[in-house]
N, C-alpha and C positions, 0 to 999 in steps of 0.2 A: 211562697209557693216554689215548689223545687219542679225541677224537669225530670222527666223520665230519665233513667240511664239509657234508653236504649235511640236516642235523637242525635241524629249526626247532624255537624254544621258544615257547609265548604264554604270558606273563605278565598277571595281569589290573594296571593301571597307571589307577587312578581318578583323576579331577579332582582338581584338591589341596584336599583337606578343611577349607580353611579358604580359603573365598573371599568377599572382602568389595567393595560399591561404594564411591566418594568422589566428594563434591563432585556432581555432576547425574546419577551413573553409577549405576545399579542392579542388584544380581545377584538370581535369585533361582531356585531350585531346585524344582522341583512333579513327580513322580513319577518322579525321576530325568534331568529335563533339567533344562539349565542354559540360565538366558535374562539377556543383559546386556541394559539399556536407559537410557533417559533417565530421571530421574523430574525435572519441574519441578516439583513441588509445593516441595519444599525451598529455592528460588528466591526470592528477596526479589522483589516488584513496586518499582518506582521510578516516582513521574509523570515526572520527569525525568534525562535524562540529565548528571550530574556534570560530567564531564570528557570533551565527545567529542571532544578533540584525541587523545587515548589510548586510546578505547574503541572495542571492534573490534564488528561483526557478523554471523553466519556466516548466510550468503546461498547458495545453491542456485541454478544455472542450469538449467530446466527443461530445454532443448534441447540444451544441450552433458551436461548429467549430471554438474554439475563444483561443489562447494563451496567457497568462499573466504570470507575475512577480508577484511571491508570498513570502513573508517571511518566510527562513528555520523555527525562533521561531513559526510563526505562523502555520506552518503543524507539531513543535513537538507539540503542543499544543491541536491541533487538537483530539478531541478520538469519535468512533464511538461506540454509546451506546445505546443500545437495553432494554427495558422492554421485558421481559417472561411472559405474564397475562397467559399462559397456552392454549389462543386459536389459529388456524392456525397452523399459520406458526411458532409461538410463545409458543405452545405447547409442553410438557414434551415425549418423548425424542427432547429436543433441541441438534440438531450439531453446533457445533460454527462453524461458517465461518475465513475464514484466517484475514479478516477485520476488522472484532469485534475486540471492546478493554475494554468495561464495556458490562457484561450483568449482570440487576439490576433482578433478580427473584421477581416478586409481582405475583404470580398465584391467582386467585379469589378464587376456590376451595380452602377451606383446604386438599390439599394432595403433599405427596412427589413430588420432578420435579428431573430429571439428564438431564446434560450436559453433552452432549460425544465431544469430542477432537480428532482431529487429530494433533497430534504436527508433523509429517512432514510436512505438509502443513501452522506453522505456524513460523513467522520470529519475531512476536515483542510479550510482554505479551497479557496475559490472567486474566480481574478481573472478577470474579466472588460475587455476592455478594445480602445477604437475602434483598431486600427490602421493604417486608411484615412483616419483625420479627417476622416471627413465626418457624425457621428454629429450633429447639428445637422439637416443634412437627412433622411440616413436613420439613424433612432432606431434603436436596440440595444433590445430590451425583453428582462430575466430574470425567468422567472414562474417562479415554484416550483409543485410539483405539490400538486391539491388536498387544499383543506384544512391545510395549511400556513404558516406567516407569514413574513415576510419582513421586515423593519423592524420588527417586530411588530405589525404591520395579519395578519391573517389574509387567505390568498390576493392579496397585496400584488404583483403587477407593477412591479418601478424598471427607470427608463425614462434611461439613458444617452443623452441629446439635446444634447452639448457637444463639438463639436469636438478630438477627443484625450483623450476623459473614459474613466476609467474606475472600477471599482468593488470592490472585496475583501469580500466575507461569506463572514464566519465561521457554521457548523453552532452550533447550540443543543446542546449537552448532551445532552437527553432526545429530539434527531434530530426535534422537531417544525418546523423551520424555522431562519433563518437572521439571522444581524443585522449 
C-alpha cells in the first residue's frame, strides 16, 4: 500500500550534537540556542609584524559593507596626507587629527600657520613639513596641547623657520607628549 502524496511527516532533526569552534571561531549553546562567534582571546598579541609581505588583514568598508584581505605591507605603506592652503578646514590654527600622517604646509598667503597637537589622542608619528619654502619668513609653529611636552620641555612650541624644513615626532608611550 503506498501513501497519499499529499501526507506531510515532521520529524524533529536537531543541530548535530557535537559541535565544536576552531582556531578564532566560537560555538556555544545557552538554553537551546546556538551562537557562532569570534573569540580573540585565544589570539597571540605580536608588537610586530613578521612577514608583512605574506600577511593579510581583514578590513571592512563602512560604506560599501564589503570585507577584504589586505596586505599588512600595504596598510604600513599607506600615509594620510593633507595640504594646509590656509583655507577651511585647512586653515591656520590647523588641529591634526589622530589620522594625519604628513601634513605638507603650502598656505597661499604669505603668513605664519601653527599646528596644535594633541598627542594623547595620537598612537603613530607626526610629519609636519614647509611645502611652500618659505618657512624662514613665515614660521610653521607645532604646539602640543596643554600640559604636554614636546622635545621634552613641557608645553614646548618647535618652531620650523628654515626654508623646506621639516619635522617628524613621534607620541611618548604613556600619550604625555611627543619627541
Amino acid at each position: 500500500m503506498t501513501l497519499p502524496a499529499n501526507i506531510r511527516v515532521n520529524i524533529g532533526a536537531p543541530f548535530p550534537s557535537i559541535v565544536k569552534g576552531a582556531g578564532i571561531v566560537s560555538v556555544a549553546k545557552v538554553n537551546g540556542i546556538w551562537t557562532v562567534g569570534l573569540n580573540f582571546a585565544g589570539l597571540a598579541k605580536n608588537a610586530a609584524i613578521v612577514d608583512p609581505a605574506n600577511t593579510y588583514v581583514l578590513v571592512w568598508n563602512a560604506v560599501t559593507g564589503v570585507f577584504a584581505l589586505v596586505l599588512a605591507s600595504a596598510i604600513a605603506a599607506s600615509k594620510v596626507t593633507k595640504i594646509l592652503n590656509g583655507v577651511g578646514a585647512f586653515a591656520s590654527p590647523y588641529a591634526a587629527l589622530p589620522g594625519d600622517d604628513v601634513l605638507i604646509v603650502k598656505q597661499a598667503a604669505g603668513a605664519p600657520f601653527t599646528v596644535t597637537v594633541d598627542w594623547s589622542l595620537r598612537s603613530k608619528s607626526l610629519r609636519i613639513v614647509d611645502g611652500k619654502g618659505d618657512a624662514a619668513a613665515n614660521n610653521i609653529t607645532i604646539t602640543p596641547s596643554a600640559g604636554q611636552t614636546q622635545l621634552a620641555v613641557v608645553n614646548y612650541s618647535y618652531v620650523i623657520d628654515g626654508n623646506g624644513g621639516s619635522i617628524t615626532l613621534t607620541p611618548l608611550p604613556d600619550a604625555t607628549g611627543a619627541y
